[in-house]
C-alpha positions in Angstrom: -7.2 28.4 -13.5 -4.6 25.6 -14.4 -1.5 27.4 -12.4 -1.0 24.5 -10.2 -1.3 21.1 -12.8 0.4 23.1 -15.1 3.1 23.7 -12.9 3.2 20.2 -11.7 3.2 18.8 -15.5 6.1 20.9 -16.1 8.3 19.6 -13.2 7.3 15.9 -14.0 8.1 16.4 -17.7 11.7 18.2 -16.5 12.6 15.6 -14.1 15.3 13.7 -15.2 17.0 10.0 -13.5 20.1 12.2 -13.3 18.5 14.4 -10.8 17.6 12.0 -8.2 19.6 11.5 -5.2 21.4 7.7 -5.5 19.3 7.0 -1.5 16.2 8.1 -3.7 16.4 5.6 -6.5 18.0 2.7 -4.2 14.5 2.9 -2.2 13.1 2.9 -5.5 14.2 -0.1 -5.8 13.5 -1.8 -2.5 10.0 -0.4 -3.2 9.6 -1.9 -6.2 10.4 -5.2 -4.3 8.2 -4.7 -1.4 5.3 -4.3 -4.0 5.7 -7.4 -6.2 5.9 -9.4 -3.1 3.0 -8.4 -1.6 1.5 -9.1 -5.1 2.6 -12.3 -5.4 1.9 -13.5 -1.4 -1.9 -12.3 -2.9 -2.1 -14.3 -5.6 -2.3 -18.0 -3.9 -4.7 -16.6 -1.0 -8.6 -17.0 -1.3 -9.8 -13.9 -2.4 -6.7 -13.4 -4.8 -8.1 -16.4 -6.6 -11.6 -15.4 -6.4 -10.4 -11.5 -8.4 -8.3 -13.5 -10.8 -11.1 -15.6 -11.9 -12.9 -12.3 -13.1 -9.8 -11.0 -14.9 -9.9 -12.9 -18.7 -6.4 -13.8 -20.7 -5.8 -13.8 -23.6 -3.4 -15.5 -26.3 -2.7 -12.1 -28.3 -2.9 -10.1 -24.7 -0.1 -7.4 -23.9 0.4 -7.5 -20.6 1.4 -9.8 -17.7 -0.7 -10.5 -15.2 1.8 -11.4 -12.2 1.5 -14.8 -10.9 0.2 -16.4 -13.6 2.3 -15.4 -16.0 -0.7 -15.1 -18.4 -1.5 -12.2 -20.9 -4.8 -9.7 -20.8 -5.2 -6.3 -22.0 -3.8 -3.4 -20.5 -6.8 -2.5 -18.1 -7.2 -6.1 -16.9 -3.8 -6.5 -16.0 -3.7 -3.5 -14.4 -6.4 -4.3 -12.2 -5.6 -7.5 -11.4 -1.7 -6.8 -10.2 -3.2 -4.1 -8.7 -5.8 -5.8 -7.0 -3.3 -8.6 -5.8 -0.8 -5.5 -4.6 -3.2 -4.4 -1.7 -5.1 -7.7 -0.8 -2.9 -8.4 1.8 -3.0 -5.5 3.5 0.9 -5.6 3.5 1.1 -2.2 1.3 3.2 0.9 2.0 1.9 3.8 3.8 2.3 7.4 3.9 1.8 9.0 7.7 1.5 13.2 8.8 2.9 12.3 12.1 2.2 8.7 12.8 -1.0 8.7 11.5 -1.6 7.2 7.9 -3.5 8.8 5.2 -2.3 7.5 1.7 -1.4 3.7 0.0 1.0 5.3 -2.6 2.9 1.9 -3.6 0.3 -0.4 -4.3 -2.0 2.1 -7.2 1.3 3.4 -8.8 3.6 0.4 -9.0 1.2 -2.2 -10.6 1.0 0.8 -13.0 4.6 1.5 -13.4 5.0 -1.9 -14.2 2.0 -2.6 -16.7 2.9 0.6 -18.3 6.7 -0.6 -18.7 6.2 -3.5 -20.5 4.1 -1.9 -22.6 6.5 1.0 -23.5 9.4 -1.3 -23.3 11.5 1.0 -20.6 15.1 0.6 -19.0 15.2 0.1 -15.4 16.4 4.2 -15.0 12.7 5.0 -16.4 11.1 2.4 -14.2 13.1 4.2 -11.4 12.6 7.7 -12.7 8.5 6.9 -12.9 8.1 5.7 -9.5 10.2 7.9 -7.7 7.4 10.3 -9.8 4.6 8.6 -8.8 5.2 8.2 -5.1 5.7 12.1 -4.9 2.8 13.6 -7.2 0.8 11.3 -5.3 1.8 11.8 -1.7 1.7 15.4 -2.4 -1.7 15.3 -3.0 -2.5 13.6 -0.3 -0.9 16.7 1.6 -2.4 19.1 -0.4 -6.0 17.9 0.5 -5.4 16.2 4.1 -7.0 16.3 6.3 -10.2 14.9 5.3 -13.9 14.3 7.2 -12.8 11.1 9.3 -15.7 9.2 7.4 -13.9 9.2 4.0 -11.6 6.4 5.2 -10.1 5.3 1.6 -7.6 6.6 -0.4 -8.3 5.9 -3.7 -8.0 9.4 -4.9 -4.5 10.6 -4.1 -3.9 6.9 -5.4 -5.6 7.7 -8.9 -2.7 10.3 -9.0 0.3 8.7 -8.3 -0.9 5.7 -10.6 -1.6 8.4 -13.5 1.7 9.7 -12.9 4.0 6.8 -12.9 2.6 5.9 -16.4 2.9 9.1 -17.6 6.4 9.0 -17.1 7.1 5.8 -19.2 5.4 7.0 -21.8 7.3 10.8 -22.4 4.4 13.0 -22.7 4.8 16.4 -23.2 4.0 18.8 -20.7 0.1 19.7 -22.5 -0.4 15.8 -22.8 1.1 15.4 -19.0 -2.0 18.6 -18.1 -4.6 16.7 -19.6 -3.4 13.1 -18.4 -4.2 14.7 -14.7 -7.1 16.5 -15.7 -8.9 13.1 -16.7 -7.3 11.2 -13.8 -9.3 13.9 -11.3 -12.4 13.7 -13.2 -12.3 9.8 -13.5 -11.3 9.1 -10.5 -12.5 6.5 -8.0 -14.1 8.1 -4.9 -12.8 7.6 -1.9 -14.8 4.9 0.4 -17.5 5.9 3.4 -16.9 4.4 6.9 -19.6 2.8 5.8 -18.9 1.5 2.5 -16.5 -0.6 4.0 -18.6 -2.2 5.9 -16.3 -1.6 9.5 -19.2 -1.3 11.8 -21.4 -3.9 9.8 -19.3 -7.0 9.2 -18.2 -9.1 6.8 -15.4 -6.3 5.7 -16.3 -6.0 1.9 -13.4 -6.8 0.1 -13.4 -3.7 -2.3 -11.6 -1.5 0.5 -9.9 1.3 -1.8 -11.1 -0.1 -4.8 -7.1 -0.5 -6.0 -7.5 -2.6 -9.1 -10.1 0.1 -10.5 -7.3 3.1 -9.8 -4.9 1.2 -11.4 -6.6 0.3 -14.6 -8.2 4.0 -14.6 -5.0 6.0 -14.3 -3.8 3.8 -16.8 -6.4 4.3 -19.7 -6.4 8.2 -18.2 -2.5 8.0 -19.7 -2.9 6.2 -22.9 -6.3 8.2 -23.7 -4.0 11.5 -22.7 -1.5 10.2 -25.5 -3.7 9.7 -27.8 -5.0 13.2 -27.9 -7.9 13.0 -25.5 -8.4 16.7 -23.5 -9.3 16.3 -19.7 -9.8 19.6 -17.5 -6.8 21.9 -17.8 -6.9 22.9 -14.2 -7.8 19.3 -12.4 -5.4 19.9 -9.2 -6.5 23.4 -9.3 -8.6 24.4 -6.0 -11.3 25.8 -8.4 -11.8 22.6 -9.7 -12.6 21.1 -6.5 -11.3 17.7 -6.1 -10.0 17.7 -3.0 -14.2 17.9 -2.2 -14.4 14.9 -3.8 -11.6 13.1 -2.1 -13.6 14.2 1.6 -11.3 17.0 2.3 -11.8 20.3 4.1 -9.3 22.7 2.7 -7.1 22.7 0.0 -3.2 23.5 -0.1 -2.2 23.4 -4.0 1.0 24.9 -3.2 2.0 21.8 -2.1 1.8 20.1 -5.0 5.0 22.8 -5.8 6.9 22.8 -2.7 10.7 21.9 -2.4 10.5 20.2 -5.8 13.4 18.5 -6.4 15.1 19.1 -2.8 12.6 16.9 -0.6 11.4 13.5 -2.1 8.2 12.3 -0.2 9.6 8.1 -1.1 12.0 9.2 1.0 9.3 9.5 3.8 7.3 6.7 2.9 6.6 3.9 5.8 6.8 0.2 5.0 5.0 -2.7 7.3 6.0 -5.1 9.2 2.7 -6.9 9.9 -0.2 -7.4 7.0 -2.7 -5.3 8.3 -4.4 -1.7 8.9 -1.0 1.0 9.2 -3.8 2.0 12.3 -3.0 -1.0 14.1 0.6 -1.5 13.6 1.8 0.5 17.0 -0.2 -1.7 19.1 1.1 -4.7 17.6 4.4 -3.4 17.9 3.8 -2.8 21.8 2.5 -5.7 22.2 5.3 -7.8 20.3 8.3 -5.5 21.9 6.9 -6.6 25.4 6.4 -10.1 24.6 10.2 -10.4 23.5 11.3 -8.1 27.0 9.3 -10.4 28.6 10.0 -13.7 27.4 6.3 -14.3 27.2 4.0 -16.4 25.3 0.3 -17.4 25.3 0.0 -19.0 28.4 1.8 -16.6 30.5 -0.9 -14.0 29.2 -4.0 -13.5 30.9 -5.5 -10.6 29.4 -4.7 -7.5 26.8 -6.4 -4.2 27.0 -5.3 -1.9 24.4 -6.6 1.8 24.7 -7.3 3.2 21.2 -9.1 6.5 19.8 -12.9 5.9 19.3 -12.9 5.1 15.7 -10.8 1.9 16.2 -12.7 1.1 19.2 -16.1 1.1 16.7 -14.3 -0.9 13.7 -11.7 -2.9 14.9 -12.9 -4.7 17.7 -14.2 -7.9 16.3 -13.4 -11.4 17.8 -14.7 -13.6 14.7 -13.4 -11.7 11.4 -14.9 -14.1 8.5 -12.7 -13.9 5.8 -9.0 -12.3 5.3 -10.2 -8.7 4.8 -12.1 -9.1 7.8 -9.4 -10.1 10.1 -6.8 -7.4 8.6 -9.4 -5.2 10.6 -9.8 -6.9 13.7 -6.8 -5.6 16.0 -7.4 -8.9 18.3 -6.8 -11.4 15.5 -3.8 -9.4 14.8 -2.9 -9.2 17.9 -3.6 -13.3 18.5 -0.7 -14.0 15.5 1.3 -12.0 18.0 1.6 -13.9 20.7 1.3 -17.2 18.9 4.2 -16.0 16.9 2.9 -16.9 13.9 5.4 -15.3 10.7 3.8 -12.2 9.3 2.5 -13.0 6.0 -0.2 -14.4 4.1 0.1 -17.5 6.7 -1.7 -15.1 9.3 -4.9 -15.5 7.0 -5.6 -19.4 6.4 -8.5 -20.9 6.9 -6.7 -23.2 9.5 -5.9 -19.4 11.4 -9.3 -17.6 10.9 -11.3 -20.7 13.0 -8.6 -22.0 15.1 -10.0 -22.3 18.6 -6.9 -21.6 19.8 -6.6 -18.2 17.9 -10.0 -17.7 19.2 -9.3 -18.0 22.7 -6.4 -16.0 22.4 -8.7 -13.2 20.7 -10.7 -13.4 23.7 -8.0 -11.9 25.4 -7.9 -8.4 23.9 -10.2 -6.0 24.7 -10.2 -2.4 23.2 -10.5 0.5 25.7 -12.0 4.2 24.5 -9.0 6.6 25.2 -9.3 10.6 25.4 -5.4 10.8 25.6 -4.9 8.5 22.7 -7.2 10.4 21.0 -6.3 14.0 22.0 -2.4 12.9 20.2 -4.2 11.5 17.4 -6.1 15.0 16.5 -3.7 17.3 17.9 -0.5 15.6 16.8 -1.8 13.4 13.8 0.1 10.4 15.6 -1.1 7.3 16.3 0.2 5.8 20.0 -2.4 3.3 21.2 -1.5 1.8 25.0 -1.2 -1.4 25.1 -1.1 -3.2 28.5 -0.5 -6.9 29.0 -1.6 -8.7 32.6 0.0 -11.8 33.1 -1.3 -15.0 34.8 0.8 -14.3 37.7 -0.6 -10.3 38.0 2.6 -8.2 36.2 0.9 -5.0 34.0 2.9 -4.3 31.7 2.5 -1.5 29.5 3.8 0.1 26.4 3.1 2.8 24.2 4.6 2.9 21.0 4.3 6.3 18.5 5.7 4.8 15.5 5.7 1.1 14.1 8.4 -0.2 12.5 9.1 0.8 8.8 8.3 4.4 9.8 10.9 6.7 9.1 11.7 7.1 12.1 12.5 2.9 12.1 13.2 2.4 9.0 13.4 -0.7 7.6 16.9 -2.7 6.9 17.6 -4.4 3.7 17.5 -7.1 5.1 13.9 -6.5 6.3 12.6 -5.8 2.7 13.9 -9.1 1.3 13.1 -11.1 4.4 9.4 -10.0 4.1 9.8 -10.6 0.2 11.2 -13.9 0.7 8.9 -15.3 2.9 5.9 -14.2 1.0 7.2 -15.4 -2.4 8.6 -18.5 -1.7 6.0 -20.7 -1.7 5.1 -19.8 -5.3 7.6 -18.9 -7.3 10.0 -21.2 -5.2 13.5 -20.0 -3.1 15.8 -19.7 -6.8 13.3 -17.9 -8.7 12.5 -15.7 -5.5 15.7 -15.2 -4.9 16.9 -14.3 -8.5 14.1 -11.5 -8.5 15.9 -10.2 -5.5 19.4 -10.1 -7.6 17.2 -8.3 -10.7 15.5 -5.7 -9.0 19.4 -4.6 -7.2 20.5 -4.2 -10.8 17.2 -2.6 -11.8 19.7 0.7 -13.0 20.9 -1.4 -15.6 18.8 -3.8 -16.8 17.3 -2.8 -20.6 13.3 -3.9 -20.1 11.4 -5.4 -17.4 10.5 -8.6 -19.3 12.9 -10.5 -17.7 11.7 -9.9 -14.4 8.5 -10.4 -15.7 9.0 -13.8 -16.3 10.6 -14.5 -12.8 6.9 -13.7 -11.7 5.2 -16.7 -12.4 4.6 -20.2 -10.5 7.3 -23.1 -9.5 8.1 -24.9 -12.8 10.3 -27.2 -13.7 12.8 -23.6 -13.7 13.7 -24.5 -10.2 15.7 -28.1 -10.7 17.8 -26.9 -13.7 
């Protein structure tokens, strides 16, 4: 027992920044971007606000909470940028096929970050840890996939890659890097029922993979690790049985091992282009592809019928999502900012949107539609490919059926897509210099000697902006 961690701890502890391929760490980078912005679109919404109030600062803290600008301690700073990373919905995803099973982005780099201010790391470590985190952490994911379709979060291959990317700012040697993971597997979050997230019985609650908790856990499971503290020697051993815990059928540990070093899973990672479930990103994508062929808008729509597998049928069809988390789940309010053409962003969840009659009415106009075929490619080819077919007021069907949304490898996103999306969700607070000079940090992020200056870029519109 212990083959696998051990194995795993060695590799992690060997790995240096001169070993990563230059693509590897310049993705790093960009996702290091992607994250903070969704952060930071977070922090001005409702809920945001609502999470921040419960996290405390403090004048001798040690770490930023992002946004604010204020100090906590480790673990509430943790949670709260990790909490603000995923709020949106707008977080990376990690797809077998087309078909998501793991948030790596948002539970490891809150943690990457928190843990390099504290450690005082150079931008190669910062890239070394996430390039880390994403990979322990997606390997695990296809280690233990695929799980009971009931276990619908991912907290637990997110506990890893959050464990992992502080591990790597801190040094630890390989028996300290064991025990790290042993405590991360025995501490970690389980992963959320169907019904714990409330899908069938609305209002969505707004734990969904209970992010700020992974964050703030993997990081204590790191600094207690350092400190001496023994967790199980063999925690991503089969015998130790996690991948029970995290709803999964069968276990592959050998994957944890697999093409080290010649295949890095970042690499593979999908980014979105719309704030909501990675499940409903295809139709959306259909849906928006024919409305540009088209030359279509609202009223030259007279209905939408999308045909889904059952399990989006039975949690995303709602017409009057109460809150933000709500309507991140509800493929026709998604699909209503659409065709309105609203900008993708934290603007798709104001008040003004969520009870606009007019988003109402154009709600009305999707209907979700039970599908064996989408379903047969979903469970024999892990891919998600939805139908989406528009009927317009003067009787054209169109129809589309996208297999893989933008930002999946397959589509990969430009540059210029990352720091459009970051720009347009960080603008409003931190204002269009300061946004803009986080943008010019993070492409020198090889060179730069701590992350306290960018740090500091991560706070409200002051008085910064007119000198």
């Amino acid at each position: 027992m212990g083959r696998i961690t051990r194995e795993v701890s060695k590799n992690i502890c060997a790995t240096r920044y001169e070993d990563l391929p230059g693509p590897t760490c310049e993705r790093a980078k960009l996702a290091l971007l992607d994250n903070i912005g969704n952060m930071i679109g977070a922090y001005g919404t409702e809920i945001g606000q609502a999470y921040l109030r419960a996290c405390r600062t403090y004048a001798d803290g040690t770490a930023t909470v992002c946004g604010s600008g204020g100090k906590s301690s480790v673990m509430e700073a943790g949670f709260a940028n990790g909490t603000l990373c995923q709020l949106l919905d707008y977080d990376d995803t990690f797809e077998i096929g087309s078909f998501a099973v793991h948030h790596p982005g948002p539970a490891l780099v809150p943690s990457a970050v928190t843990m390099a201010e504290l450690t005082g790391a150079d931008g190669r470590q910062i890239v070394r840890a996430l390039v880390l985190g994403y990979d322990v952490g997606i390997r695990t994911a296809l280690a233990i996939e695929p799980r009971d379709i009931e276990y619908f979060g991912f907290s637990s291959y997110m506990m890893i890659g959050a464990v992992v990317s502080a591990i790597a700012l801190q040094g630890l040697d390989v028996s300290r890097t064991v025990h790290a993971l042993g405590l991360a597997t025995a501490s970690s979050p389980s992963p959320t029922t169907y019904g714990m997230w409330s899908l069938a019985e609305r209002p969505l609650a707004w734990s969904k993979d209970s992010n700020g908790f992974v964050v703030a856990s993997g990081l204590q499971c790191a600094l207690l690790a350092e400190a001496g503290i023994l967790g199980p020697a063999g925690g991503l051993d089969e015998e130790c049985a996690f991948y029970k815990l995290a709803g999964g059928i069968r276990y592959d540990g050998d994957a944890l091992l697999r093409d080290w070093g010649d295949r890095w899973y970042l690499d593979e990672t999908s980014f979105k282009p719309y704030p909501g479930c990675r499940h409903t990103h295809a139709a959306v994508e259909s849906l928006s592809s024919l409305i540009a062929e088209y030359r279509l808008d609202d009223k030259d729509i007279r209905s939408i019928q999308v045909d889904v597998p059952p399990f989006v049928k039975k949690g995303f069809e709602v017409y009057d999502p109460n809150h933000m988390t709500d309507a991140q789940f509800s493929l026709p309010h998604l699909m209503a900012m659409a065709v309105l053409g609203v900008t993708p962003g934290p603007e798709w969840y104001t008040r003004t949107q969520l009870d606009s009659p007019e988003v109402l009415a154009t709600r009305r106009k999707v209907s979700l539609v039970e599908s064996a075929e989408v379903e047969r490619l979903r469970v024999e080819q892990q891919i998600m490919g939805p139908i989406v077919r528009i009927t317009t007021t003067d009787g054209r069907v169109l129809e589309r059926q996208e297999t893989a949304a933008k930002g999946h490898p397959e589509k990969p996103f430009s540059r210029e897509d990352f720091v459009g999306k970051f720009l347009n969700q960080t603008t409003p607070l931190l204002g269009d210099r300061k946004a803009r000079a986080v943008v010019e940090w993070v492409d020198r992020l090889e060179v730069q000697p701590s992350i306290d200056p960018l740090l500091a870029l991560l706070t409200r519109y002051d008085a910064w902006e007119d000198e």
